[in-house]
C-alpha positions as CSV (number, residue, x, y, z in Angstrom):
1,X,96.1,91.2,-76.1
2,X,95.4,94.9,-75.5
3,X,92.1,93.6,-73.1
4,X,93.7,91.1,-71.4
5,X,96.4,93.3,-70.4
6,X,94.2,96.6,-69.7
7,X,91.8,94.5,-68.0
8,X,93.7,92.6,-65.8
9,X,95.1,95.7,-63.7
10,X,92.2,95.5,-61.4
11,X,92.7,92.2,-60.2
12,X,96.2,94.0,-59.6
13,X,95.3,96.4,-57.4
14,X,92.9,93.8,-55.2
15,X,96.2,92.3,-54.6
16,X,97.4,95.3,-53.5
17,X,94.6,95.7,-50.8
18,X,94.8,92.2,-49.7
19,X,98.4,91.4,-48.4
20,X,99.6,87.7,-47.8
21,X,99.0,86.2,-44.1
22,X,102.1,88.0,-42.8
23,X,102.3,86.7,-39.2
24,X,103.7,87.3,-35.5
25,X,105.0,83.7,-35.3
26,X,106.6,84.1,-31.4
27,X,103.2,85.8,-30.2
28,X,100.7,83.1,-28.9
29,X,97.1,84.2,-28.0
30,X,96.9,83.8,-24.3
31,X,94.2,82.0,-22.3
32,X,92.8,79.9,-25.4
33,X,92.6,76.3,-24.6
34,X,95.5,73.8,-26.5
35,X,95.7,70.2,-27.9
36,X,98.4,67.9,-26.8
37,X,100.7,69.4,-29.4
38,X,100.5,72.7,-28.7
39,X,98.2,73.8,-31.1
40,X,95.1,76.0,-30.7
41,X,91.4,74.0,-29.8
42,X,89.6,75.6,-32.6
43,X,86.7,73.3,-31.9
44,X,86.6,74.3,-27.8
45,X,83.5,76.5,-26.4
46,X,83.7,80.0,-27.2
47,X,85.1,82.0,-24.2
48,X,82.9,84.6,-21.9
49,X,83.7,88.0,-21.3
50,X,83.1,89.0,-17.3
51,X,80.0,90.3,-18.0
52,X,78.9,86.6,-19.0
53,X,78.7,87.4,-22.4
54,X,80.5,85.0,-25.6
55,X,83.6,86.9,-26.0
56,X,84.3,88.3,-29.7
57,X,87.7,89.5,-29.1
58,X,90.4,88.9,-30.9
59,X,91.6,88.6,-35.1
60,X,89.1,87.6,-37.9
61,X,89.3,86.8,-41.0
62,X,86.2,86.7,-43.5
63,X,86.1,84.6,-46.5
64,X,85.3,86.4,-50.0
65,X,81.7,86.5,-50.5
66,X,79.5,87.7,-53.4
67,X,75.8,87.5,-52.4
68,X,74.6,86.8,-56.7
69,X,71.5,87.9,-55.8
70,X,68.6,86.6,-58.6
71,X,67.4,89.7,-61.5
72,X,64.0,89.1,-59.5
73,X,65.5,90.6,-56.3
74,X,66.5,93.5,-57.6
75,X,65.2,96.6,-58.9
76,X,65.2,97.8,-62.6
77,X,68.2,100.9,-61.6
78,X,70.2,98.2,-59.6
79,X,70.4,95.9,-62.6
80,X,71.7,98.5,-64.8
81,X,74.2,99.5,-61.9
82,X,75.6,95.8,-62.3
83,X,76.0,95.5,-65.8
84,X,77.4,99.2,-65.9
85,X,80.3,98.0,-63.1
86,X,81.1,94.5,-64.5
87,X,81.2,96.4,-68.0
88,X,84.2,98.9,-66.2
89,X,86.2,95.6,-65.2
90,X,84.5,96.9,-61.5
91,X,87.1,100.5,-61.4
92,X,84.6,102.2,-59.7
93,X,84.8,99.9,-56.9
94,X,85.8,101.8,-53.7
95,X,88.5,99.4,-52.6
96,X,90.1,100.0,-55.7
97,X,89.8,104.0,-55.3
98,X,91.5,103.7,-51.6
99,X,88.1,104.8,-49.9
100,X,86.1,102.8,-47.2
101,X,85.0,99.7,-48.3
102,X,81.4,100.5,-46.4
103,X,79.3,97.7,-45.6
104,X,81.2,95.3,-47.9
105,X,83.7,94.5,-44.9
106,X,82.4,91.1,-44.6
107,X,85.8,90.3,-46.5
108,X,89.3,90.4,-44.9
109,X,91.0,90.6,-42.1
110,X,89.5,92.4,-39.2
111,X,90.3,92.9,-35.0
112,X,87.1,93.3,-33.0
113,X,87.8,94.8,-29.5
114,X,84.5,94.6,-27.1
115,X,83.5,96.4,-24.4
116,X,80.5,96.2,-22.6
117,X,79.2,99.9,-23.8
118,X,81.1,99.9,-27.3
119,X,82.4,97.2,-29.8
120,X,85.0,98.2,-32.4
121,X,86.2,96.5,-35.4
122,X,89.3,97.5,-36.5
123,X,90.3,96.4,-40.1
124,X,93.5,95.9,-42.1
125,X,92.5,99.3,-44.4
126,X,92.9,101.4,-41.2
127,X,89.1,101.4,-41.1
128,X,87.1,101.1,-38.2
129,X,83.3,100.6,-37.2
130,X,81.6,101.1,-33.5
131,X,78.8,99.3,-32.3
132,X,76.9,101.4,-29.7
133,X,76.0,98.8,-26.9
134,X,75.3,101.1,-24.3
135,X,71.5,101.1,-24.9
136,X,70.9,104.1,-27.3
137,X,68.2,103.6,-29.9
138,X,69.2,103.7,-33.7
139,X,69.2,107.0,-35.2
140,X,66.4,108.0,-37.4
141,X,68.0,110.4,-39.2
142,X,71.8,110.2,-38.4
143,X,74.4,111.9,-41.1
144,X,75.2,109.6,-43.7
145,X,78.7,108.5,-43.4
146,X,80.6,105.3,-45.7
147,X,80.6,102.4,-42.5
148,X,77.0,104.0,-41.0
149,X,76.0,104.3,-37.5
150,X,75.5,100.9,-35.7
151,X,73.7,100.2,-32.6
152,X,73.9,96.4,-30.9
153,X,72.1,94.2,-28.1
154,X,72.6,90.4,-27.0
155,X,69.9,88.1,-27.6
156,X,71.2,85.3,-25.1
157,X,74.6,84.3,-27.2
158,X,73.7,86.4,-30.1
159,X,75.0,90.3,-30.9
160,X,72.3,91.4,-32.5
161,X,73.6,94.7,-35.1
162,X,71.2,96.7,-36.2
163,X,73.0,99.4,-38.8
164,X,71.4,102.4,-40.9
165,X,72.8,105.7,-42.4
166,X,75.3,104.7,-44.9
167,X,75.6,107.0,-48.1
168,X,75.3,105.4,-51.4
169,X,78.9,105.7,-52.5
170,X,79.7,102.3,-51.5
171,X,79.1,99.0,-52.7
172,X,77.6,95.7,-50.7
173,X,79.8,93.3,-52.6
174,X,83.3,93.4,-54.6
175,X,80.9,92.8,-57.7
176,X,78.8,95.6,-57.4
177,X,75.7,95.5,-55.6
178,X,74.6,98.5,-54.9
179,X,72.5,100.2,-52.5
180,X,70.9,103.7,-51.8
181,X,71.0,106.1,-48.3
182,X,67.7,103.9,-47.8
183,X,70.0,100.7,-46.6
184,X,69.2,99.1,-43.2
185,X,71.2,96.4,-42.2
186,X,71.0,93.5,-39.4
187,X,73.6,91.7,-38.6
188,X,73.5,88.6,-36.0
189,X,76.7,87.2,-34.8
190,X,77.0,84.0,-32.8
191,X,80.2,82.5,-31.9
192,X,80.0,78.7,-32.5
193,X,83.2,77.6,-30.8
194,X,86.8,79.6,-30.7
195,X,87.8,79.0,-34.0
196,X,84.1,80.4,-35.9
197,X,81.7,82.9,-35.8
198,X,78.6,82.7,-37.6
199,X,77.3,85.4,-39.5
200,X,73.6,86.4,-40.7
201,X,72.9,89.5,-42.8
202,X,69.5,91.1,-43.2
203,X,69.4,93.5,-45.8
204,X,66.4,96.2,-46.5
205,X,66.4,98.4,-49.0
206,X,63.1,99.2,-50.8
207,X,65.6,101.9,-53.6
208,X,67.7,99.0,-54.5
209,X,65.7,95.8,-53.8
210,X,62.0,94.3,-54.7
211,X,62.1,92.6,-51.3
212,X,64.4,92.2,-47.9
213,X,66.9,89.3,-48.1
214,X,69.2,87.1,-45.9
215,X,72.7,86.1,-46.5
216,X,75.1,84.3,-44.4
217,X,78.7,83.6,-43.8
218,X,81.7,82.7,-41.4
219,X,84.6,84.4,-39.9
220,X,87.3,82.3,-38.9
221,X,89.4,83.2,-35.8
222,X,93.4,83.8,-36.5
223,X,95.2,82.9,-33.6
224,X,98.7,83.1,-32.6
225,X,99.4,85.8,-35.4
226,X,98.4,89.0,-35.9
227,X,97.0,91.1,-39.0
228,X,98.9,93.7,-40.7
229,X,97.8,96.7,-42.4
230,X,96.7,96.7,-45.6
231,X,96.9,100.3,-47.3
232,X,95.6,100.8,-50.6
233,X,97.6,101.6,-53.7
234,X,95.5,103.8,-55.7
235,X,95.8,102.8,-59.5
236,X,92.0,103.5,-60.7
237,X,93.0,105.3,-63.9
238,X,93.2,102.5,-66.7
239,X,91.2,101.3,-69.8
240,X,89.4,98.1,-70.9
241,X,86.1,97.5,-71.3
242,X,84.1,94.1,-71.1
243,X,82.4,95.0,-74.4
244,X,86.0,95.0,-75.8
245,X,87.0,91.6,-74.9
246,X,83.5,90.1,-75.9
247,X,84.4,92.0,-79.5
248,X,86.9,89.8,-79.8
249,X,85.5,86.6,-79.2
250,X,86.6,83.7,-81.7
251,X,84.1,80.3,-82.1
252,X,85.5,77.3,-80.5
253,X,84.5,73.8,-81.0
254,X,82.2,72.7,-77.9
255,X,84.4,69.4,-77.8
256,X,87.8,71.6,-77.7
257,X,85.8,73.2,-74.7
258,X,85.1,69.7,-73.1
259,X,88.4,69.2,-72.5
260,X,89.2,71.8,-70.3
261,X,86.4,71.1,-68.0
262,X,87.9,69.7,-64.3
263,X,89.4,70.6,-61.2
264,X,93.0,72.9,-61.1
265,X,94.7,73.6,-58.0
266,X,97.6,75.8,-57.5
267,X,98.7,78.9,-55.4
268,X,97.2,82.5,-56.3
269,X,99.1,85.2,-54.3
270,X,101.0,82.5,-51.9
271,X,97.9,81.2,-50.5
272,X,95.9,77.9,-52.1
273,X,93.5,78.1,-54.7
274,X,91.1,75.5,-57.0
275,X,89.5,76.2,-59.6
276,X,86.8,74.3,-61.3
277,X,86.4,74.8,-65.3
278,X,82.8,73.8,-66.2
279,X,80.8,73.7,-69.7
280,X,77.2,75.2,-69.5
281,X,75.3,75.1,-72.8
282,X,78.6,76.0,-74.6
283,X,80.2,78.1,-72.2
284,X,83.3,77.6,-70.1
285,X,82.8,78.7,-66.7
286,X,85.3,79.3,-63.5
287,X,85.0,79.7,-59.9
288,X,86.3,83.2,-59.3
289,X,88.7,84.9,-56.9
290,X,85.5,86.3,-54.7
291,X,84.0,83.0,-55.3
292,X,81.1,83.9,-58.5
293,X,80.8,82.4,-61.5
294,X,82.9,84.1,-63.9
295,X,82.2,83.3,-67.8
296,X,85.1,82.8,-70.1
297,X,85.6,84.5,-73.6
298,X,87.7,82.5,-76.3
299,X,90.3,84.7,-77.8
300,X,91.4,81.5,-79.4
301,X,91.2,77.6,-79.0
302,X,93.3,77.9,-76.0
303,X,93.1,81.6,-74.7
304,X,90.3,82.7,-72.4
305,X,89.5,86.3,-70.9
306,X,87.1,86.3,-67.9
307,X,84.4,88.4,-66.9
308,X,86.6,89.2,-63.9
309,X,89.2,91.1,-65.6
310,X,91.9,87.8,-65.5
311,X,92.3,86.1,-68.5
312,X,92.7,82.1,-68.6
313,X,95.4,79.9,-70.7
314,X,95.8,76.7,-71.3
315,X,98.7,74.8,-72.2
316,X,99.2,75.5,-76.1
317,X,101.9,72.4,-76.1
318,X,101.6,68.9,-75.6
319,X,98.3,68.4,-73.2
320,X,95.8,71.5,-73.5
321,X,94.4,70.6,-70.4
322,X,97.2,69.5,-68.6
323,X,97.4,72.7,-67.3
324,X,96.1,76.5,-66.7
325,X,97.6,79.9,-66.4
326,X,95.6,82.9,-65.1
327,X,97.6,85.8,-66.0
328,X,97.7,89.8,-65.0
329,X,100.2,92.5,-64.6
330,X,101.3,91.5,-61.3
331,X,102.3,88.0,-62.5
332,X,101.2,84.8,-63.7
333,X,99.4,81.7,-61.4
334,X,99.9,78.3,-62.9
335,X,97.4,75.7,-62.0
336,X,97.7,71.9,-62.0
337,X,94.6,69.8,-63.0
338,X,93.5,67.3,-60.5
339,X,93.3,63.7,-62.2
340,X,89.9,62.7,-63.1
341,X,87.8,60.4,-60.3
Protein backbone atom coordinates (compact mmCIF):
# COMPACT_ATOMS: atom_id res chain seq x y z
CA UNK A 1 0.00 0.00 0.00
CA UNK A 2 2.90 2.30 1.02
CA UNK A 3 4.01 2.26 -3.12
CA UNK A 4 0.90 2.68 -4.44
CA UNK A 5 0.11 5.55 -2.44
CA UNK A 6 3.73 7.28 -2.59
CA UNK A 7 3.88 6.50 -6.09
CA UNK A 8 0.83 7.70 -7.25
CA UNK A 9 1.41 11.60 -6.26
CA UNK A 10 3.05 12.22 -9.53
CA UNK A 11 0.27 11.37 -11.57
CA UNK A 12 -1.26 13.94 -9.06
CA UNK A 13 0.58 16.74 -9.85
CA UNK A 14 0.21 16.09 -13.88
CA UNK A 15 -3.28 16.74 -13.10
CA UNK A 16 -2.46 19.71 -11.57
CA UNK A 17 -0.56 21.04 -14.78
CA UNK A 18 -3.22 19.87 -17.04
CA UNK A 19 -6.62 21.66 -16.13
CA UNK A 20 -10.06 20.31 -17.63
CA UNK A 21 -11.28 22.03 -21.13
CA UNK A 22 -12.55 25.08 -19.19
CA UNK A 23 -14.22 27.04 -21.93
CA UNK A 24 -15.57 30.59 -23.24
CA UNK A 25 -18.90 29.13 -24.37
CA UNK A 26 -20.55 32.73 -25.65
CA UNK A 27 -17.14 33.56 -27.65
CA UNK A 28 -17.31 32.17 -31.29
CA UNK A 29 -14.07 32.34 -33.47
CA UNK A 30 -14.86 34.81 -36.11
CA UNK A 31 -14.49 34.38 -39.85
CA UNK A 32 -14.26 30.38 -39.78
CA UNK A 33 -16.59 28.84 -42.13
CA UNK A 34 -19.99 26.91 -40.42
CA UNK A 35 -22.18 23.82 -41.22
CA UNK A 36 -25.89 24.26 -41.47
CA UNK A 37 -26.16 23.86 -37.65
CA UNK A 38 -23.95 26.32 -36.64
CA UNK A 39 -21.13 24.35 -35.94
CA UNK A 40 -17.47 24.88 -36.97
CA UNK A 41 -16.26 23.21 -40.69
CA UNK A 42 -13.30 21.51 -39.23
CA UNK A 43 -12.80 19.78 -42.51
CA UNK A 44 -12.84 23.34 -44.66
CA UNK A 45 -9.43 24.70 -46.29
CA UNK A 46 -7.17 26.16 -43.95
CA UNK A 47 -7.42 30.01 -44.00
CA UNK A 48 -4.52 32.54 -45.50
CA UNK A 49 -3.01 35.15 -43.78
CA UNK A 50 -2.64 38.61 -46.21
CA UNK A 51 0.61 37.86 -46.95
CA UNK A 52 -0.83 34.56 -48.79
CA UNK A 53 0.50 32.36 -46.40
CA UNK A 54 -1.79 29.24 -44.39
CA UNK A 55 -2.76 31.01 -41.44
CA UNK A 56 -1.69 29.31 -37.92
CA UNK A 57 -3.52 31.52 -35.75
CA UNK A 58 -5.58 30.70 -33.28
CA UNK A 59 -5.91 27.71 -30.00
CA UNK A 60 -4.23 24.27 -30.23
CA UNK A 61 -4.34 21.52 -28.51
CA UNK A 62 -1.60 18.63 -28.82
CA UNK A 63 -2.33 15.09 -28.04
CA UNK A 64 0.04 13.27 -25.42
CA UNK A 65 2.86 11.84 -27.12
CA UNK A 66 5.85 9.58 -26.03
CA UNK A 67 8.23 9.04 -28.94
CA UNK A 68 9.43 5.07 -27.30
CA UNK A 69 12.30 5.33 -29.20
CA UNK A 70 14.01 1.49 -29.72
CA UNK A 71 17.47 0.77 -27.15
CA UNK A 72 19.20 0.77 -30.68
CA UNK A 73 18.53 4.54 -31.08
CA UNK A 74 19.94 5.63 -28.23
CA UNK A 75 23.17 5.99 -26.65
CA UNK A 76 24.59 3.91 -23.73
CA UNK A 77 24.22 7.42 -21.01
CA UNK A 78 20.68 8.02 -22.48
CA UNK A 79 19.48 4.52 -21.55
CA UNK A 80 20.66 4.75 -18.14
CA UNK A 81 18.89 8.31 -17.96
CA UNK A 82 15.56 6.32 -18.70
CA UNK A 83 15.79 3.71 -16.41
CA UNK A 84 17.12 6.17 -13.67
CA UNK A 85 13.73 8.52 -14.36
CA UNK A 86 11.14 5.72 -14.66
CA UNK A 87 12.88 4.28 -11.45
CA UNK A 88 11.95 7.95 -9.59
CA UNK A 89 8.18 7.54 -10.63
CA UNK A 90 9.65 10.45 -13.38
CA UNK A 91 9.99 13.43 -10.09
CA UNK A 92 12.60 14.90 -11.85
CA UNK A 93 10.51 15.74 -14.69
CA UNK A 94 10.41 19.54 -15.08
CA UNK A 95 6.64 19.87 -15.46
CA UNK A 96 6.41 18.35 -12.22
CA UNK A 97 9.18 20.88 -10.70
CA UNK A 98 7.02 24.08 -12.20
CA UNK A 99 10.03 24.91 -14.74
CA UNK A 100 9.60 25.09 -18.58
CA UNK A 101 8.61 22.11 -20.14
CA UNK A 102 11.43 22.83 -23.01
CA UNK A 103 11.06 21.12 -26.18
CA UNK A 104 8.47 18.67 -24.72
CA UNK A 105 5.59 21.25 -25.63
CA UNK A 106 4.21 19.07 -28.21
CA UNK A 107 1.64 18.31 -25.34
CA UNK A 108 -1.20 20.66 -24.32
CA UNK A 109 -2.82 23.52 -24.96
CA UNK A 110 -1.08 26.14 -26.82
CA UNK A 111 -2.16 29.87 -28.69
CA UNK A 112 0.09 30.58 -31.73
CA UNK A 113 -0.06 34.28 -32.76
CA UNK A 114 1.80 34.88 -36.41
CA UNK A 115 3.17 37.65 -37.83
CA UNK A 116 5.01 37.91 -40.81
CA UNK A 117 8.49 38.75 -39.04
CA UNK A 118 7.78 36.74 -35.64
CA UNK A 119 5.54 33.74 -34.59
CA UNK A 120 4.76 33.19 -30.96
CA UNK A 121 3.32 30.39 -29.17
CA UNK A 122 1.85 31.06 -26.11
CA UNK A 123 1.11 28.09 -23.73
CA UNK A 124 -1.25 27.34 -20.87
CA UNK A 125 2.18 27.29 -18.32
CA UNK A 126 2.64 30.98 -19.11
CA UNK A 127 5.35 29.81 -21.38
CA UNK A 128 6.10 31.18 -24.59
CA UNK A 129 8.40 30.40 -27.75
CA UNK A 130 9.29 32.94 -30.79
CA UNK A 131 10.02 31.86 -34.16
CA UNK A 132 12.24 34.40 -35.88
CA UNK A 133 10.70 34.74 -39.47
CA UNK A 134 12.27 37.76 -40.45
CA UNK A 135 15.15 36.09 -42.31
CA UNK A 136 18.01 35.90 -39.63
CA UNK A 137 20.14 32.71 -39.89
CA UNK A 138 20.19 30.26 -36.84
CA UNK A 139 22.64 31.04 -34.21
CA UNK A 140 25.78 29.06 -34.00
CA UNK A 141 26.49 29.64 -30.71
CA UNK A 142 23.37 31.29 -29.10
CA UNK A 143 23.01 31.12 -24.97
CA UNK A 144 21.44 28.08 -23.94
CA UNK A 145 18.11 28.77 -22.64
CA UNK A 146 15.09 25.90 -21.61
CA UNK A 147 12.56 26.56 -25.04
CA UNK A 148 16.00 27.53 -27.40
CA UNK A 149 16.29 29.96 -30.05
CA UNK A 150 14.09 29.22 -33.14
CA UNK A 151 14.39 30.48 -36.56
CA UNK A 152 11.49 29.66 -39.32
CA UNK A 153 10.85 29.95 -43.32
CA UNK A 154 7.78 28.73 -45.53
CA UNK A 155 8.36 26.08 -47.98
CA UNK A 156 5.16 26.74 -50.07
CA UNK A 157 2.43 25.72 -47.26
CA UNK A 158 4.93 24.46 -44.97
CA UNK A 159 6.63 26.49 -41.73
CA UNK A 160 9.66 25.06 -41.78
CA UNK A 161 11.36 25.48 -37.72
CA UNK A 162 14.65 25.02 -37.47
CA UNK A 163 15.54 25.13 -33.42
CA UNK A 164 19.08 24.87 -31.57
CA UNK A 165 20.43 26.10 -28.11
CA UNK A 166 18.42 24.41 -25.52
CA UNK A 167 20.25 23.43 -22.24
CA UNK A 168 20.04 19.91 -21.06
CA UNK A 169 17.76 20.50 -18.10
CA UNK A 170 14.77 19.52 -19.96
CA UNK A 171 13.30 16.47 -21.14
CA UNK A 172 11.95 15.65 -24.96
CA UNK A 173 9.06 13.47 -23.61
CA UNK A 174 6.94 13.21 -20.26
CA UNK A 175 8.89 9.76 -20.02
CA UNK A 176 12.19 10.87 -20.01
CA UNK A 177 14.08 11.22 -23.08
CA UNK A 178 16.77 13.15 -22.71
CA UNK A 179 18.93 15.25 -24.61
CA UNK A 180 22.23 17.23 -24.28
CA UNK A 181 23.16 21.33 -25.30
CA UNK A 182 23.98 19.32 -28.61
CA UNK A 183 19.97 19.12 -29.61
CA UNK A 184 18.98 20.48 -32.99
CA UNK A 185 15.53 20.36 -33.79
CA UNK A 186 13.25 20.67 -37.12
CA UNK A 187 10.03 21.06 -36.98
CA UNK A 188 7.59 21.22 -40.17
CA UNK A 189 4.13 22.32 -39.76
CA UNK A 190 1.43 22.11 -42.42
CA UNK A 191 -2.09 22.93 -41.84
CA UNK A 192 -4.29 20.24 -43.45
CA UNK A 193 -7.65 21.85 -43.19
CA UNK A 194 -9.07 24.29 -40.09
CA UNK A 195 -9.49 21.83 -37.70
CA UNK A 196 -5.55 19.99 -38.06
CA UNK A 197 -2.16 20.73 -38.21
CA UNK A 198 0.34 18.31 -39.07
CA UNK A 199 3.41 18.02 -37.34
CA UNK A 200 7.00 16.44 -38.22
CA UNK A 201 9.89 16.49 -35.77
CA UNK A 202 13.54 15.97 -36.74
CA UNK A 203 15.64 15.33 -34.01
CA UNK A 204 19.76 15.40 -34.03
CA UNK A 205 21.65 14.83 -31.31
CA UNK A 206 24.89 12.89 -31.82
CA UNK A 207 25.36 13.12 -27.17
CA UNK A 208 22.07 11.51 -26.82
CA UNK A 209 21.33 9.49 -30.00
CA UNK A 210 23.19 6.72 -32.37
CA UNK A 211 21.46 8.37 -35.27
CA UNK A 212 18.83 11.46 -36.26
CA UNK A 213 15.16 10.40 -36.13
CA UNK A 214 11.62 11.53 -37.26
CA UNK A 215 8.47 11.68 -35.23
CA UNK A 216 5.20 12.97 -36.06
CA UNK A 217 1.94 14.18 -34.65
CA UNK A 218 -1.25 16.47 -34.83
CA UNK A 219 -2.64 19.45 -33.18
CA UNK A 220 -6.17 19.88 -33.27
CA UNK A 221 -7.66 23.41 -33.55
CA UNK A 222 -10.03 24.47 -30.42
CA UNK A 223 -12.49 26.77 -31.64
CA UNK A 224 -15.13 28.80 -30.10
CA UNK A 225 -13.37 28.49 -26.57
CA UNK A 226 -10.47 29.59 -25.25
CA UNK A 227 -7.51 28.01 -23.06
CA UNK A 228 -6.90 28.84 -19.59
CA UNK A 229 -3.80 28.95 -17.70
CA UNK A 230 -2.43 26.15 -16.32
CA UNK A 231 0.13 27.10 -13.36
CA UNK A 232 1.97 24.46 -11.81
CA UNK A 233 1.58 23.20 -8.21
CA UNK A 234 4.90 22.30 -7.13
CA UNK A 235 4.72 19.03 -5.04
CA UNK A 236 8.26 17.25 -6.14
CA UNK A 237 9.23 16.22 -2.67
CA UNK A 238 7.78 12.63 -2.12
CA UNK A 239 9.05 8.93 -2.01
CA UNK A 240 8.51 5.68 -3.94
CA UNK A 241 10.56 3.98 -5.91
CA UNK A 242 9.86 1.51 -8.90
CA UNK A 243 12.23 -1.00 -7.37
CA UNK A 244 9.86 -0.91 -4.29
CA UNK A 245 6.79 -1.89 -6.02
CA UNK A 246 8.61 -4.62 -8.15
CA UNK A 247 9.76 -5.91 -4.44
CA UNK A 248 6.53 -6.59 -3.83
CA UNK A 249 5.43 -8.42 -6.62
CA UNK A 250 3.10 -11.64 -5.79
CA UNK A 251 2.84 -14.69 -8.69
CA UNK A 252 -0.43 -14.80 -10.40
CA UNK A 253 -1.82 -17.51 -12.33
CA UNK A 254 -1.47 -16.58 -16.22
CA UNK A 255 -5.24 -17.66 -16.65
CA UNK A 256 -6.35 -15.17 -13.55
CA UNK A 257 -4.31 -12.71 -15.88
CA UNK A 258 -6.42 -13.78 -19.01
CA UNK A 259 -9.30 -12.47 -17.68
CA UNK A 260 -8.60 -9.10 -17.29
CA UNK A 261 -7.46 -8.72 -20.82
CA UNK A 262 -10.09 -6.24 -22.98
CA UNK A 263 -11.18 -2.88 -23.61
CA UNK A 264 -12.42 -0.40 -20.36
CA UNK A 265 -13.72 2.91 -21.03
CA UNK A 266 -14.51 5.55 -18.50
CA UNK A 267 -13.67 9.20 -17.71
CA UNK A 268 -10.03 10.14 -16.22
CA UNK A 269 -10.11 13.80 -15.06
CA UNK A 270 -13.69 14.66 -16.82
CA UNK A 271 -12.53 13.98 -20.15
CA UNK A 272 -12.89 10.17 -21.96
CA UNK A 273 -10.53 7.64 -21.65
CA UNK A 274 -10.03 3.65 -22.88
CA UNK A 275 -7.90 1.51 -21.82
CA UNK A 276 -6.82 -1.67 -23.25
CA UNK A 277 -5.53 -4.54 -20.75
CA UNK A 278 -3.30 -6.94 -22.79
CA UNK A 279 -1.26 -10.30 -21.82
CA UNK A 280 2.32 -10.48 -23.30
CA UNK A 281 4.24 -13.55 -22.40
CA UNK A 282 2.73 -13.37 -18.81
CA UNK A 283 2.48 -9.81 -18.33
CA UNK A 284 -0.53 -7.58 -18.12
CA UNK A 285 0.00 -4.52 -20.05
CA UNK A 286 -2.13 -0.95 -20.29
CA UNK A 287 -2.24 1.90 -22.53
CA UNK A 288 -1.03 4.75 -20.44
CA UNK A 289 -2.12 8.37 -19.69
CA UNK A 290 0.72 9.76 -22.34
CA UNK A 291 -0.20 6.86 -24.47
CA UNK A 292 3.06 4.09 -23.72
CA UNK A 293 2.89 0.94 -22.72
CA UNK A 294 2.94 0.78 -19.14
CA UNK A 295 3.55 -2.87 -17.44
CA UNK A 296 1.56 -3.94 -14.57
CA UNK A 297 2.98 -5.42 -11.11
CA UNK A 298 0.64 -7.89 -9.18
CA UNK A 299 0.33 -6.94 -5.58
CA UNK A 300 -2.19 -9.60 -5.51
CA UNK A 301 -4.68 -11.58 -7.77
CA UNK A 302 -6.61 -8.53 -8.33
CA UNK A 303 -4.23 -5.48 -7.43
CA UNK A 304 -1.93 -4.09 -10.00
CA UNK A 305 0.78 -1.13 -9.64
CA UNK A 306 1.99 0.40 -12.99
CA UNK A 307 5.11 1.50 -14.18
CA UNK A 308 3.55 4.90 -14.40
CA UNK A 309 3.06 5.56 -10.84
CA UNK A 310 -1.02 4.57 -10.88
CA UNK A 311 -1.91 1.52 -9.60
CA UNK A 312 -4.79 -0.72 -11.28
CA UNK A 313 -7.76 -2.71 -9.41
CA UNK A 314 -10.11 -4.86 -10.40
CA UNK A 315 -13.28 -5.68 -8.98
CA UNK A 316 -12.51 -8.08 -5.89
CA UNK A 317 -16.44 -8.98 -5.85
CA UNK A 318 -18.66 -10.76 -8.07
CA UNK A 319 -16.97 -10.34 -11.74
CA UNK A 320 -13.08 -9.52 -11.52
CA UNK A 321 -13.17 -8.19 -14.72
CA UNK A 322 -16.24 -6.55 -14.84
CA UNK A 323 -14.54 -3.69 -13.94
CA UNK A 324 -11.25 -1.50 -13.26
CA UNK A 325 -10.17 1.22 -10.83
CA UNK A 326 -7.02 3.28 -11.36
CA UNK A 327 -6.43 4.86 -8.23
CA UNK A 328 -4.10 7.93 -6.81
CA UNK A 329 -4.21 10.66 -4.25
CA UNK A 330 -6.35 12.95 -6.17
CA UNK A 331 -9.12 10.29 -6.57
CA UNK A 332 -10.18 7.24 -8.02
CA UNK A 333 -11.28 6.57 -12.10
CA UNK A 334 -13.56 3.70 -12.50
CA UNK A 335 -13.58 1.99 -15.84
CA UNK A 336 -16.26 -0.06 -17.54
CA UNK A 337 -15.26 -3.06 -19.74
CA UNK A 338 -16.53 -2.93 -23.22
CA UNK A 339 -18.41 -6.42 -24.04
CA UNK A 340 -16.35 -8.69 -26.00
CA UNK A 341 -16.87 -8.70 -30.13
Amino acid sequence: MKATLTAAVVISMAIVAIPANAQWLDHPTPNIPRRSDGKPDLAAPAPRAPDGHPDLSGPWTGRSAVFGMPDEALTEQSKALIREREENYFKDRPAFQCQPAGPETVVGWRRIIQTPSIIAMAYETLTYRLIFMDGRALETNPERTWMGYSVGRWEGDTLVVDSFGFNDRTWLDARGMPHTEALRTTERYHRRNIGQLHVELTVTDPGAFAKPWTVTYDLDFQPDTEMVEGVCEDRSRFIGRLSDAEQGAVPVPPSTLAKYVGVYSGLWVARPRTVQIRLENGTLYANGILGEKVRLIPHSDTSFMGTDGLSFDFDPAGDPAAFMVERHVSGDWRYMRQAQR
